[in-house]
C-alpha positions as CSV (number, residue, x, y, z in Angstrom):
1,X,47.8,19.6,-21.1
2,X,45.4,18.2,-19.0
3,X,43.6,21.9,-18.2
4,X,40.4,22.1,-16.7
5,X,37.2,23.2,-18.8
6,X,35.8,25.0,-16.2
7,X,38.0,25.5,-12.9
8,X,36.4,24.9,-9.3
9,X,37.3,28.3,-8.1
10,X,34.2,29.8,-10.7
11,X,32.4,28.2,-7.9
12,X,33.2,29.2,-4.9
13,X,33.3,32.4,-3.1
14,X,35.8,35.1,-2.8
15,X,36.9,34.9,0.5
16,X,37.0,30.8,0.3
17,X,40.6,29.3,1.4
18,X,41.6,25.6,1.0
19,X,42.3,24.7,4.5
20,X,42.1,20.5,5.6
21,X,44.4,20.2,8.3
22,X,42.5,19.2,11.0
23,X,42.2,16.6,13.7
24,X,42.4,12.6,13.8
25,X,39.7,12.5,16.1
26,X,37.6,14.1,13.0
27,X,38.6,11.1,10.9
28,X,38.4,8.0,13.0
29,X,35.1,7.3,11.0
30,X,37.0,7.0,7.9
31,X,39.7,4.1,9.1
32,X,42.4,6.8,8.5
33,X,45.9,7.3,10.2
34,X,48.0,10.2,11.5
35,X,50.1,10.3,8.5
36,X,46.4,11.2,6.4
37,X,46.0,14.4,8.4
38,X,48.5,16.2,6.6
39,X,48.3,14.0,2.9
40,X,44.6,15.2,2.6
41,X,45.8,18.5,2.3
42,X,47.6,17.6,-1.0
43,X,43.8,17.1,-1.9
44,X,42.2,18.9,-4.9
45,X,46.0,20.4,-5.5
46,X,45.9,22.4,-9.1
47,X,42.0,22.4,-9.6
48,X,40.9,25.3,-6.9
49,X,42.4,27.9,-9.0
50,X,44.1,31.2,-7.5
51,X,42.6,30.3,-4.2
52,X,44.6,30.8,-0.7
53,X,45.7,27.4,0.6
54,X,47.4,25.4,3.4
55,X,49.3,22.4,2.5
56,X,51.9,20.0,3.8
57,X,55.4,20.2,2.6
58,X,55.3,16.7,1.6
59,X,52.7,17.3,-0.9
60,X,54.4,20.5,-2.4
61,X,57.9,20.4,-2.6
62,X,59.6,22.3,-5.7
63,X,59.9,19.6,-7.2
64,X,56.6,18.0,-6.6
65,X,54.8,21.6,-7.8
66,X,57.2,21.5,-11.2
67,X,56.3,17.6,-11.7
68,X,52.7,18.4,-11.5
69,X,52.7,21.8,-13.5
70,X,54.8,20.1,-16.3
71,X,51.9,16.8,-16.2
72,X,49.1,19.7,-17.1
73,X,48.1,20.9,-13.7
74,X,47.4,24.2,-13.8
75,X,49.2,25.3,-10.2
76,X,48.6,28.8,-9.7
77,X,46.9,29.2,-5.9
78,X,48.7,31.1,-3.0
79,X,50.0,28.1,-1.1
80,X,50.8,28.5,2.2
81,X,53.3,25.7,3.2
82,X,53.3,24.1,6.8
83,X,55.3,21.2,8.3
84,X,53.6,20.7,11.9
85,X,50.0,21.2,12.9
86,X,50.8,24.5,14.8
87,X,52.1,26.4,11.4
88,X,49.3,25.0,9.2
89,X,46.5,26.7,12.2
90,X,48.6,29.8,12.2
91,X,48.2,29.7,8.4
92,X,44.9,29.6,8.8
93,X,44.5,32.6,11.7
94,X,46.5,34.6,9.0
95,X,43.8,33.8,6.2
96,X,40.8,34.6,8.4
97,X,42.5,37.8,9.7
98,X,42.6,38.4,6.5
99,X,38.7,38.0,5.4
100,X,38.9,34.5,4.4
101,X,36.7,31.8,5.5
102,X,38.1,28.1,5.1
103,X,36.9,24.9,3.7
104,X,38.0,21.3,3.1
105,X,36.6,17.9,3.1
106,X,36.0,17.5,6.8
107,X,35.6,19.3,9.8
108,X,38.2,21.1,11.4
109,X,39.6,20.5,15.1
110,X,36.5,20.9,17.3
111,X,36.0,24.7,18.6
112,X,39.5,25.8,16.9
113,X,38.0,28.4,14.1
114,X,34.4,29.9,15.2
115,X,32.0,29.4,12.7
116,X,31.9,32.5,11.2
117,X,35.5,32.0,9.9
118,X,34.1,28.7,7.8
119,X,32.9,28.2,4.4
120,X,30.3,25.7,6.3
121,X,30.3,25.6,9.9
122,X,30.9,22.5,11.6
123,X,27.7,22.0,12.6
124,X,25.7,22.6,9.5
125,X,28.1,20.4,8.0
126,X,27.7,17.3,10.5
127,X,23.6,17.4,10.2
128,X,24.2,17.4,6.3
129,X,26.4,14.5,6.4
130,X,25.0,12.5,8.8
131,X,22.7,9.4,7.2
132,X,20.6,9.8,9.7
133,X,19.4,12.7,7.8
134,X,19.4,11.7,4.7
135,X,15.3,11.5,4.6
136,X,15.1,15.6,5.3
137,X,17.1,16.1,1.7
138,X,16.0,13.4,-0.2
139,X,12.4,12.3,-1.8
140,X,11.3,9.4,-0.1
141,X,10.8,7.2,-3.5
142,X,14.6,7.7,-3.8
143,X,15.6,6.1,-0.4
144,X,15.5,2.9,0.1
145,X,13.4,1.2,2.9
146,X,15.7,2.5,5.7
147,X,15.4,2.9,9.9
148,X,17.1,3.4,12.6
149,X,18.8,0.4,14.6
150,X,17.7,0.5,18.2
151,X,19.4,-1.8,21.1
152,X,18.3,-5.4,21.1
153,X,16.3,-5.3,17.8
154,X,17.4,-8.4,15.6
155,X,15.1,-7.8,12.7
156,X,13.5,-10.0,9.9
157,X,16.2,-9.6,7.3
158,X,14.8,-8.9,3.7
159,X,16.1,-11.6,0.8
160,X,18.4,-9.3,-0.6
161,X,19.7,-8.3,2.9
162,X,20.6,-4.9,4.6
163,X,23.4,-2.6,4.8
164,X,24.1,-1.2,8.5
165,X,25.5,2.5,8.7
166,X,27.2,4.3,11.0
167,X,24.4,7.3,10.8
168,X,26.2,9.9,13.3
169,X,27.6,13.0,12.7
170,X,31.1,12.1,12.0
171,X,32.5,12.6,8.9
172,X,32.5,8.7,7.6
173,X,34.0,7.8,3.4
174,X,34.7,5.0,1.3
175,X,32.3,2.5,2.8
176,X,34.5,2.4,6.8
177,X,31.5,2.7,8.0
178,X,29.1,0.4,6.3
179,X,28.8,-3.3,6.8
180,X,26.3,-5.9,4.4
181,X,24.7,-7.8,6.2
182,X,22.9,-11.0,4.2
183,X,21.7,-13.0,7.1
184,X,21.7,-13.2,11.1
185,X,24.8,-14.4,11.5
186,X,26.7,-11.3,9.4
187,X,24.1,-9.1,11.3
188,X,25.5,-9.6,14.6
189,X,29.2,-9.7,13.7
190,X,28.9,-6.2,11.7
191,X,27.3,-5.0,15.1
192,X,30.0,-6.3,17.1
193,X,32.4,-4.2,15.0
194,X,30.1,-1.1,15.5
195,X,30.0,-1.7,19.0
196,X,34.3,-2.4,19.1
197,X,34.8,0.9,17.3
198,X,32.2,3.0,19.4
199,X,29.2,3.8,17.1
200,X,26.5,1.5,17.7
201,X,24.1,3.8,19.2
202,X,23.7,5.5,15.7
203,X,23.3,2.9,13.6
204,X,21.2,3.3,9.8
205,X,19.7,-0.7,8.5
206,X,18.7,0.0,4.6
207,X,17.8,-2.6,2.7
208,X,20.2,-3.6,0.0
209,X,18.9,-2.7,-3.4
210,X,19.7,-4.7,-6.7
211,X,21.3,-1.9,-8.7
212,X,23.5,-2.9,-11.7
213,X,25.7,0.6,-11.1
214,X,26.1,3.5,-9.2
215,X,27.8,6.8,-9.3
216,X,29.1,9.9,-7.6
217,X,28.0,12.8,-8.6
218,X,29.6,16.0,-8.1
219,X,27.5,19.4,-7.6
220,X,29.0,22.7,-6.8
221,X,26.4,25.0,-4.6
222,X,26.8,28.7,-4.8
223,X,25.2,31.6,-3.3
224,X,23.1,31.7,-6.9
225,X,22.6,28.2,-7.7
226,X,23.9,24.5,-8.0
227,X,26.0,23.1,-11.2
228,X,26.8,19.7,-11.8
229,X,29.8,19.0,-12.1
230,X,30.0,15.2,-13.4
231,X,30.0,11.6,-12.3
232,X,32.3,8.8,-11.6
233,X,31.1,5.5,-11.5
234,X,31.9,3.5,-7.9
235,X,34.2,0.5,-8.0
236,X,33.4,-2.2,-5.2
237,X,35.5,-4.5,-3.8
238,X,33.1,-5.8,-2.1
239,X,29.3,-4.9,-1.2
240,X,29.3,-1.5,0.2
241,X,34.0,-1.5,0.1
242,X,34.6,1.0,-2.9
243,X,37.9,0.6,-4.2
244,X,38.1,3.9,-7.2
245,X,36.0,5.1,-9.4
246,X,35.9,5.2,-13.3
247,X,34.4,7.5,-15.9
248,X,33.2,5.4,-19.1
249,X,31.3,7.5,-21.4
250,X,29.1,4.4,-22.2
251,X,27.6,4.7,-19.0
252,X,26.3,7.7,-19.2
253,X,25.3,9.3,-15.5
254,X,21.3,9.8,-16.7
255,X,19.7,13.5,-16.7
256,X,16.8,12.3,-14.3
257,X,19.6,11.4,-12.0
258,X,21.3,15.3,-12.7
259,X,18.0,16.6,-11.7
260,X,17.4,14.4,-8.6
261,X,21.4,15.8,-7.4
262,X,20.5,19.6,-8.2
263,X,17.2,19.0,-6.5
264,X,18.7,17.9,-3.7
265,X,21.5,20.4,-3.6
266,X,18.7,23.1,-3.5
267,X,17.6,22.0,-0.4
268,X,21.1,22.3,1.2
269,X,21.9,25.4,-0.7
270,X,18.3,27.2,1.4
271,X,20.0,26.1,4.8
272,X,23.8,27.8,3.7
273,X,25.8,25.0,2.5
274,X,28.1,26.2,0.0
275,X,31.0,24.5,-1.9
276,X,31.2,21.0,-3.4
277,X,29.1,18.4,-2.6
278,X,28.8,14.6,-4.2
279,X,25.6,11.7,-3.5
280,X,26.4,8.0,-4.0
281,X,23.5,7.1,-6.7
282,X,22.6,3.7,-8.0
283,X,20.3,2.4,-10.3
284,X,18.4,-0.8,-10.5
285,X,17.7,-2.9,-13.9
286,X,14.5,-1.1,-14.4
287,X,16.5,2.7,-14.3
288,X,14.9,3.8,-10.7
289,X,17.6,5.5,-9.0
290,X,18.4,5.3,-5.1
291,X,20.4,7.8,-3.1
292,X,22.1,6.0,-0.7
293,X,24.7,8.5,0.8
294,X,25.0,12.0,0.8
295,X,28.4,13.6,0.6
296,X,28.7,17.3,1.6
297,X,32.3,17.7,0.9
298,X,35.2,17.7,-1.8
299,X,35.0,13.8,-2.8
300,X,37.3,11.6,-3.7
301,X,36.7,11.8,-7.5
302,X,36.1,15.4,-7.1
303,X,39.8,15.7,-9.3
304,X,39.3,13.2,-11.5
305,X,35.4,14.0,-12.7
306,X,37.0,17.6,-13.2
307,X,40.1,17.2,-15.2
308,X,38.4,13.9,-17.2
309,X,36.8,15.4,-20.0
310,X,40.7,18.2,-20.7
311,X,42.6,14.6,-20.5
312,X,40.6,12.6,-22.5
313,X,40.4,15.3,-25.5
314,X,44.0,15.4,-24.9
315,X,44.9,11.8,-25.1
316,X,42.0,10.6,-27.3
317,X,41.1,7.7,-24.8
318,X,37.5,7.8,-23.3
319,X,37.6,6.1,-20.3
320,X,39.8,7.1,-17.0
321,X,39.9,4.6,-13.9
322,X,41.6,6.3,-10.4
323,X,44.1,5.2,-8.6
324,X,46.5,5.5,-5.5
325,X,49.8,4.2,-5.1
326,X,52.9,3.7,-2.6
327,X,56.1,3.1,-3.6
328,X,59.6,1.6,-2.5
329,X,61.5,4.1,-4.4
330,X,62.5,7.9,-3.8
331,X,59.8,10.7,-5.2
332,X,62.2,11.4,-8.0
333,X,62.6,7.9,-8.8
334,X,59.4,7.7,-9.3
335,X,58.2,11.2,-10.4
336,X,60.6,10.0,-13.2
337,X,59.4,6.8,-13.9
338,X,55.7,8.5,-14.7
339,X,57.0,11.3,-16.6
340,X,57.1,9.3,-20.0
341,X,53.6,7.9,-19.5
342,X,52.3,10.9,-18.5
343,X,53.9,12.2,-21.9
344,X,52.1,9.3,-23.6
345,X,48.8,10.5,-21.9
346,X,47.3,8.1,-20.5
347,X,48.6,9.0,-16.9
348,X,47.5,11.8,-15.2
349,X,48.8,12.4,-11.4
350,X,46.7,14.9,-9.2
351,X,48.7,14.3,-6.0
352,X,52.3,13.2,-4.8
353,X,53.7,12.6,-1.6
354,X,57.1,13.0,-0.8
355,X,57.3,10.4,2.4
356,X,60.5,11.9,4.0
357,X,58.6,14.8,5.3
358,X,56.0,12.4,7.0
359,X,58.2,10.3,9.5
360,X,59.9,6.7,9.6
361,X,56.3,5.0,8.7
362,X,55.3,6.8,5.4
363,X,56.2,5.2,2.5
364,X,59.1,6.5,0.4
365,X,56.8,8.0,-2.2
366,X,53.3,7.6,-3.6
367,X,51.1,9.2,-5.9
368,X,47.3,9.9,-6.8
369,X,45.6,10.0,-10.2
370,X,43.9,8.4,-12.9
371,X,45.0,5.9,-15.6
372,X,43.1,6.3,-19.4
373,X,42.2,3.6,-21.7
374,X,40.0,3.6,-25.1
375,X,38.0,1.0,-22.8
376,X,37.0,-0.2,-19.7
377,X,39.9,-3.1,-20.4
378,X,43.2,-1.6,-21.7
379,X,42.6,1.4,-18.3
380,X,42.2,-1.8,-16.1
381,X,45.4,-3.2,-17.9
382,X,46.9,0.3,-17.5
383,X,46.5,0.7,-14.9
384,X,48.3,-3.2,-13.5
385,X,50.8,-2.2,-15.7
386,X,51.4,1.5,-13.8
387,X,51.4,-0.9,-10.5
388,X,54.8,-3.2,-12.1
389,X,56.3,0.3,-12.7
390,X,56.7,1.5,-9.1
């Protein structure tokens, strides 16, 4: 069984409910589609424990809940099920009449819930978020040289060149937003998308650092204090493109980097943030870490960094890679192709998605997890081989 040590609802308070349904307007930022409004709510499934949630039928059918339950998630929140953006916002009046206040990854549709009713309030949440702000949380010897982009400035780009940020308020993820820039030329076509998509008056230039890795780390900020949670180490397709993450205990997230991330969650914590928050840390050759973004939210890896260390003792394989995958055939086609891997355990699925709830342009099925290998190698090779199998 893939259990967790220590599950997320230790963490949070009470009267917190898992509520993400929200508004594509909120996610334009983050490149995503219609169909992603209601598949983020299959988000963090079986690792919130006896929480109140609101989640889309296509992410927990019966037969979806059993597949997961019987793969080691331990599924035991009060879910309530929705299948149209109406019934998943009554769900939530009922929670909040209730005494519940609701969180998720991003913010919910604009002057819907009022404040009061939300683990973070929208605005609180949009100043922590924004990389704009990034200097008021963070110790300046952590940032790199940063500013803001102002019309008509072409600047003097350094040799290593800069990244340019979208550095508003909206909620932004998995690099959308960010564009290296290594000479004139890329500088002025990465503004030109800005400017396409609507966000060039907030724009962050940093100067790319040299760094030979870099993480997420996970924090969890209560009322009493912040607890890190782990670390996944970022995988780039490209400068500033992250494609997964992996966990590889021979690299080692470093305890000066645990103390910079509590630090840092401190400050949050004294202006009311609570809930789970990650920063995307790298460090150069010579060990000096930079923060380059801060993420006040349920993260991508949040699942995997938290069920890692139950599946690896489980399995006996050290290293877990994530992954996300569409398929051709049916859910239960493919729920039954993964059931003997998962047995074999070196599969572990956090989310499934059953496409006929989602409309004629979902994909039949796909699923979300993490492959395990003894090594960086045979989980890359796992994972390709997962791939051939749906």
């Amino acid at each position: 069984m893939a259990n967790l040590l220590t599950p997320i609802d230790v963490f949070l308070p009470d009267d917190a409910a898992f509520m993400a349904r929200t508004e594509l307007s909120q996610l334009r930022r983050l490149g995503m589609n219609a169909m992603n409004l209601d598949t983020i709510t299959g988000s963090v499934l079986g690792v919130i424990g006896r929480r109140p949630s609101v989640r889309h039928q296509a992410c927990v059918t019966d037969k979806i809940l059993a597949f997961l339950t019987d793969a080691g998630l331990p599924i035991s929140e009060d879910i309530r099920v929705y299948r149209n953006a109406d019934q998943a916002e009554r769900h939530a009046d009922g929670l909040i009449a209730a005494g519940y206040r609701l969180f998720g990854p991003y913010p919910l549709r604009e002057g819907r819930f009022p404040p009061q009713a939300q683990l973070v309030p929208s605005s609180l949440w949009r100043s922590l978020n924004s990389k704009a702000n990034l200097g008021q949380l963070v110790p300046s010897q952590y940032l790199a040289p940063r500013w803001m982009w102002h019309e008509g400035e072409v600047p003097e780009l350094p040799a290593d060149g800069v990244y340019l940020k979208y550095g508003g308020t909206e909620a932004t993820g998995a690099g959308h937003c960010v564009r290296y820039c290594r000479d004139t030329d890329s500088f002025a076509r990465a503004l030109d998308w800005f400017q396409a998509e609507g966000c060039a008056d907030h724009l962050v230039v940093e100067q790319a650092i040299d760094t030979d890795i870099a993480w997420c780390a996970n924090v969890s900020v209560t009322e009493t204090g912040c607890h890190y949670l782990g670390a996944a180490e970022q995988l780039l397709d490209a400068p500033g493109q992250q494609s997964g993450s992996m966990i590889d205990p021979d690299f080692p997230f470093p305890q000066s980097g645990i103390d910079l991330v509590i630090h840092i969650s401190e400050v949050a914590r004294a202006r009311g943030f609570l809930g789970i928050a990650g920063f995307d840390i790298g460090r150069a050759a010579d060990g000096h870490l930079t923060v380059f973004d801060p993420n006040f939210r349920i993260n991508a890896c949040t699942s995997q960094i938290l069920l890692h260390p139950a599946a690896s003792a489980r399995s006996g394989l050290g290293v877990s890679r994530s992954f996300h995958i569409t398929s051709k055939l049916t859910v239960d086609e493919l729920t039954s192709r993964l059931t003997p891997i998962i047995a074999d355990g070196w599969l572990v699925p956090t989310r499934v998605i059953d496409g006929r709830w989602l409309g004629a342009d979902a994909p039949p099925a796909a699923c979300t997890g993490f492959v395990l290998g003894s090594t960086r190698e045979e989980a890359a090779a796992n994972l390709l081989l997962l791939k051939t199998m749906v």
